[in-house]
C-alpha positions in Angstrom: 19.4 42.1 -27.4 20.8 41.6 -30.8 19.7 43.0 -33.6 19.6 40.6 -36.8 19.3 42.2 -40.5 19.5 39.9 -43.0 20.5 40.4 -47.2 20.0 38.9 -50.3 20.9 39.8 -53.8 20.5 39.1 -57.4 23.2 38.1 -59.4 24.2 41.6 -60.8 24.5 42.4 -56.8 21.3 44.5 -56.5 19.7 44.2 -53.2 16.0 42.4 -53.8 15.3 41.4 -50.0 15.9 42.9 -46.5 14.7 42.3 -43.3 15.1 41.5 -40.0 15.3 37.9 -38.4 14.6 37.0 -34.9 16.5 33.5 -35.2 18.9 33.5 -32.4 22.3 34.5 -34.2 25.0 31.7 -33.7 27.5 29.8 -35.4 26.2 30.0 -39.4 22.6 30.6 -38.2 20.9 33.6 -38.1 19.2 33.8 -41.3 16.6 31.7 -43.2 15.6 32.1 -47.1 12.3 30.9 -47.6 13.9 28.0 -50.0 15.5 27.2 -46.5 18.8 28.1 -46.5 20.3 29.3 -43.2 23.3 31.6 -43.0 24.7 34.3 -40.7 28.3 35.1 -38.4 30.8 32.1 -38.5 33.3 31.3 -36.0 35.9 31.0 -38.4 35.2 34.2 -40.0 34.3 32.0 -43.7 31.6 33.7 -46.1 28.0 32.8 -45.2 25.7 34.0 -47.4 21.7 33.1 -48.6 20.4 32.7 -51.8 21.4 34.8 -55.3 18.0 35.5 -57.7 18.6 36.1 -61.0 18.4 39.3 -62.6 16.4 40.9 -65.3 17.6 40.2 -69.0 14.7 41.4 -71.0 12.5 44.8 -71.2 9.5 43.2 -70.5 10.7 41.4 -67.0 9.7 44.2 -65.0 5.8 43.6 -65.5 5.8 39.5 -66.8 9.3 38.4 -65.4 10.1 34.8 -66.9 9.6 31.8 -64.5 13.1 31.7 -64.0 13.3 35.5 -62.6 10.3 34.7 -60.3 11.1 31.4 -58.8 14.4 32.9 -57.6 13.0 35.9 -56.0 10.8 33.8 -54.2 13.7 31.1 -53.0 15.8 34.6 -51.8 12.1 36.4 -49.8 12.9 35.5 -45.9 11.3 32.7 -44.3 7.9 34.0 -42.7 8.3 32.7 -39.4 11.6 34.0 -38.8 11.0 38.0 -39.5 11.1 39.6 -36.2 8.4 41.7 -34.6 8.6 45.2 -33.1 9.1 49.4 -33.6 12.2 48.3 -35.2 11.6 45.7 -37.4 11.0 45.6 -41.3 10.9 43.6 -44.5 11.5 44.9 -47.8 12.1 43.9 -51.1 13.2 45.2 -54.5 12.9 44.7 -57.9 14.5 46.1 -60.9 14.8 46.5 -64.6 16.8 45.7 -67.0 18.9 48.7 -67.0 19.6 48.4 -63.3 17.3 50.9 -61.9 15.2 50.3 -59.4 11.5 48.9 -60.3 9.6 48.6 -57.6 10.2 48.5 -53.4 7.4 46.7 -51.4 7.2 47.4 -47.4 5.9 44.4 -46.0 3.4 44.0 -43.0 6.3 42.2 -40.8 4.4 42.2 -37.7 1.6 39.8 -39.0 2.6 39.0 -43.0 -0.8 40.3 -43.8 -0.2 41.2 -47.3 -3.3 43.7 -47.7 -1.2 45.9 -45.5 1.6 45.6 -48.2 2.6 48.9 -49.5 4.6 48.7 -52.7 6.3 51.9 -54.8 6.8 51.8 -58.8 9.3 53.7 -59.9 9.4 55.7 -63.6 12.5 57.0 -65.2 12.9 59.8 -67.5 11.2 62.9 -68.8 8.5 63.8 -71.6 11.3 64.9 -73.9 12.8 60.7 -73.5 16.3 62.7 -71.8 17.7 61.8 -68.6 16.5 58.3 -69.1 18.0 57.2 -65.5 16.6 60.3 -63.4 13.9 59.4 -61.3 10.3 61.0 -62.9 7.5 59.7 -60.5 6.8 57.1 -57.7 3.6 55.6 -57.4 2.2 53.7 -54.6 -0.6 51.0 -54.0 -2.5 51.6 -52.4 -2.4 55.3 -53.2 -1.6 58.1 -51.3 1.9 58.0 -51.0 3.3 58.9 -54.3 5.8 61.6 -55.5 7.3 63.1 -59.0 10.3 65.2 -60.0 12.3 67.4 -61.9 15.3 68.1 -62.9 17.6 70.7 -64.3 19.6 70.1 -67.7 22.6 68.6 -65.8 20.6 66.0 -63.5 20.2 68.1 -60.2 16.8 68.1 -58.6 14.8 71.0 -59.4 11.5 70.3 -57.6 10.6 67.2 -55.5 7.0 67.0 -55.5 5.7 64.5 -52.4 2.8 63.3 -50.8 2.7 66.0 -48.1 5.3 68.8 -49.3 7.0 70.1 -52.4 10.4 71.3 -52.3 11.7 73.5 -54.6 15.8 73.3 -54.7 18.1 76.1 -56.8 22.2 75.1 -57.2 25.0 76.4 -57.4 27.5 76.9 -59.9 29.3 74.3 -58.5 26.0 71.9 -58.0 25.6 72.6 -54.4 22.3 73.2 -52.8 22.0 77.3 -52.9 18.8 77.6 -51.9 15.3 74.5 -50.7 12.5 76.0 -50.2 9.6 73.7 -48.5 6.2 74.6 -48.7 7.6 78.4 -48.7 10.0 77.8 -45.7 13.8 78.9 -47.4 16.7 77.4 -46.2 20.3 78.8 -48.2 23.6 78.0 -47.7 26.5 79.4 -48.0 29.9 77.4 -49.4 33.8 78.2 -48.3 36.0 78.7 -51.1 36.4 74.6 -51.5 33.0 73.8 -51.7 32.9 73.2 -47.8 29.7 74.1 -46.5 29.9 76.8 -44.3 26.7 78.2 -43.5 22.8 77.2 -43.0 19.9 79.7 -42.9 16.6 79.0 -42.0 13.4 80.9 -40.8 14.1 78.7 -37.4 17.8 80.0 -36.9 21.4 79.6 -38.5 24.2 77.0 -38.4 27.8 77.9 -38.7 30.0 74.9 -39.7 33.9 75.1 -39.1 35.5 72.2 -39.8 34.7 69.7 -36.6 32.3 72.6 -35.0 29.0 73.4 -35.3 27.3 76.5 -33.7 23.9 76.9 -34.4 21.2 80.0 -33.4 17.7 80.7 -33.0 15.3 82.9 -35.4 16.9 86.3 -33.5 20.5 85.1 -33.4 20.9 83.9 -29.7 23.3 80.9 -30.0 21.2 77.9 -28.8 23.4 74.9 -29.5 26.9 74.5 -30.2 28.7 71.3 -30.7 32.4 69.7 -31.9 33.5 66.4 -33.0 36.7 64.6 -32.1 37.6 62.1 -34.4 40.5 59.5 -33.2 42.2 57.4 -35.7 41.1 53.6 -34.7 38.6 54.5 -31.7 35.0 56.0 -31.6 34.2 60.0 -31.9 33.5 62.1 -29.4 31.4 64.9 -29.5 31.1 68.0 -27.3 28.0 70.2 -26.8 26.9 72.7 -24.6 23.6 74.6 -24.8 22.3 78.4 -24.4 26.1 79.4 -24.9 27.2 78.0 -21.3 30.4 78.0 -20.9 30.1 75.0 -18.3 28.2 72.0 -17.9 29.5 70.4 -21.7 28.2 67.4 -22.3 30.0 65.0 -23.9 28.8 61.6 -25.9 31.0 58.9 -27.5 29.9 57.7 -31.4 29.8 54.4 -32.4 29.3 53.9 -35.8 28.9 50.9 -38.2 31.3 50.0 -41.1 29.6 52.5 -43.6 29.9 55.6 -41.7 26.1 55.7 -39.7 26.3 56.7 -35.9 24.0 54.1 -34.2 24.7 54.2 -30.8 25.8 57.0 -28.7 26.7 56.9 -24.7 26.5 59.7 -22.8 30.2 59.9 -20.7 29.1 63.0 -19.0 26.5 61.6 -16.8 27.7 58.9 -14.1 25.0 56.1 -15.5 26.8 56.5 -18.9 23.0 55.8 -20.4 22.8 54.5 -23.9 20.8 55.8 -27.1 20.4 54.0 -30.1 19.0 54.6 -33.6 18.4 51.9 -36.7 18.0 52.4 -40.3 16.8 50.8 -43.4 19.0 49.7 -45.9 18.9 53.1 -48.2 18.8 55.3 -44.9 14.8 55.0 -43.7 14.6 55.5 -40.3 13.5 52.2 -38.5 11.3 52.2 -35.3 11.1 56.1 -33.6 13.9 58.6 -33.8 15.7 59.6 -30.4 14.3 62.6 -29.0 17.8 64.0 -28.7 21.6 63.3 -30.9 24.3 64.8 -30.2 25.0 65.9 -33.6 22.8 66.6 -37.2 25.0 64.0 -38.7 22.4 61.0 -39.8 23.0 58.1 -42.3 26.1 57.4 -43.2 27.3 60.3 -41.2 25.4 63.1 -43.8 23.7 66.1 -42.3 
C-alpha cells in the first residue's frame, strides 16, 4: 500500500500543514487542500504543488492574525475527507510568528476530525533576563498535561529540559558536545575522539563503542551483547551486519533503504530466506508515526541520528 504525506507552506517556506491523504496517488492527484486544489507525482516529472498561506507581518498575528493570514491557512488545512485513517496516520499544522519561530503545533484527531480531541502546543521564546530571544523557554499544551520548559547555558546549549514525565539535566563540552544527560538520575557520558567523533556511550544499562562504521555495545557488567557494522555503497542501499552475544556465526545482515533526507524507513532482512520486510514512519520534525519496530538493525533514527 502506498503511503501518501502531503505539504503545504506559507510564503516564507515554513511548513503550516502536514498530513497524510488516502486519495489514491496518480497522475497530479494525491492531494486535496481544503480550498480544493489537488496535487501530487506527475508523469512528466513537472512541479505539483497545493496552496501557499501567507505569512505573519505583524507582532500581534500570532494571537489576532489579520483576515488575510487566516483565510489562507484555512485554503492550505487538507480536505477532511481525504486524511487517511490508521496507526500511522496524522495531521498537523503550524503556525508561526513574525520572527519565524515556531507559534503553535496542533495534532489533529485524524481518525474522526473530532476537534475536542485536538491537542495544540504554544511555544515561548526567551528568558527572564529578555536574552536568547530565539531559544525555546516553555511549551504549553491544551488541554494540559503535556507541557515542558528549558534552559540554557550562556552560549545556547540546553542545560535542563524539563518535560511532562522526565527532566534531563545535560552538561557540554568544551567543544559543545553532550559530556554528560542525566534523566531522572540515570547518567549517560560520552566520550569524544580527538575530532570530535563520538567515541564512546555509558550508561547504567551498558556501553557503546563507536569506530567509524562499527558499533559494539555491552551490558551493565561488560559482556558484549550486540555488535553491529554499516556498509555504505556509493549509489545503492546500506548494509548492515550484526551479530549478538559475541557469536562469531550466525550474522545477520539487513539492507537500508533510506529516503532523500537521510531517514532509514524500510529495512529487509537478506539473511533469512523470506527476506521479511520492516518498516518505520515519521513526522515531519522526526515524531515517530504509528508503533516503533520491536527490533532495527542499527540506533541510527531520523535522518540517520543516533
Amino acid at each position: 500500500p502506498w503511503d501518501t504525506q502531503c505539504f503545504t507552506y506559507d510564503v516564507m517556506g515554513e511548513l503550516v500543514n502536514a498530513w497524510t491523504s488516502k486519495i489514491t496517488p496518480v497522475d497530479g492527484q494525491g492531494c486535496k487542500a481544503s480550498n480544493g486544489t489537488t496535487w501530487g507525482p506527475r508523469k512528466d516529472y513537472a512541479p505539483s504543488s497545493g496552496p501557499v498561506a501567507d505569512a505573519p507581518d505583524t507582532s500581534t498575528d500570532v494571537t489576532a492574525p489579520d483576515s488575510s493570514l487566516r483565510s489562507t491557512l484555512a485554503a492550505t488545512a487538507p480536505d477532511p475527507a481525504t486524511v487517511s485513517t490508521g496507526v500511522t496516520a496524522y495531521r498537523q499544522s503550524f503556525t508561526f510568528d513574525w520572527l519565524g519561530n515556531r507559534a503553535a503545533m496542533t495534532e489533529h484527531d485524524h481518525d474522526t476530525a473530532d476537534a475536542t480531541k485536538n491537542v495544540t502546543f504554544t511555544y515561548g521564546y526567551g528568558n527572564a533576563e529578555r536574552k536568547q530571544p530565539h531559544t525555546l523557554g516553555s511549551v504549553t499544551s491544551n488541554p494540559p498535561g503535556q507541557g515542558s520548559s528549558y534552559r540554557y547555558d550562556a552560549v545556547g546549549n540546553t542545560k535542563v529540559r524539563d518535560l511532562a514525565a522526565t527532566t534531563q539535566s545535560l552538561v557540554w563540552t568544551q567543544e559543545n558536545k553532550p559530556a554528560t544527560i542525566t534523566d531522572d538520575g540515570r547518567k549517560t557520558t560520552y566520550v569524544y575522539d580527538a575530532t570530535g567523533n563520538r567515541l564512546l556511550e555509558n550508561s547504567p544499562s551498558g556501553s557503546t563503542l563507536y569506530l567509524g562504521e562499527t558499533e559494539v555495545t555491552t551490558d551493565a557488567t561488560g559482556a558484549i551483547v550486540r555488535a553491529s557494522r554499516a556498509y555504505a555503497h556509493p549509489g545503492a542501499p546500506t548494509v548492515v551486519r550484526t551479530t549478538s552475544n559475541g557469536a562469531t556465526t550466525g550474522h545477520k545482515r539487513n539492507v537500508l533503504l533510506t529516503d532523500h533526507l537521510g531517514t532509514a524507513n524500510t529495512t529487509i532482512d537478506v539473511t533469512n530466506t523470506t527476506q521479511p520486510i520492516t518498516r518505520r514512519a515519521f513526522k515531519p520534525y522526526g515524531e515517530i508515526r504509528g508503533p516503533k519496530p520491536a527490533a532495527w538493525p542499527n540506533k541510527r533514527s531520523y535522518l540517520g541520528v543516533g
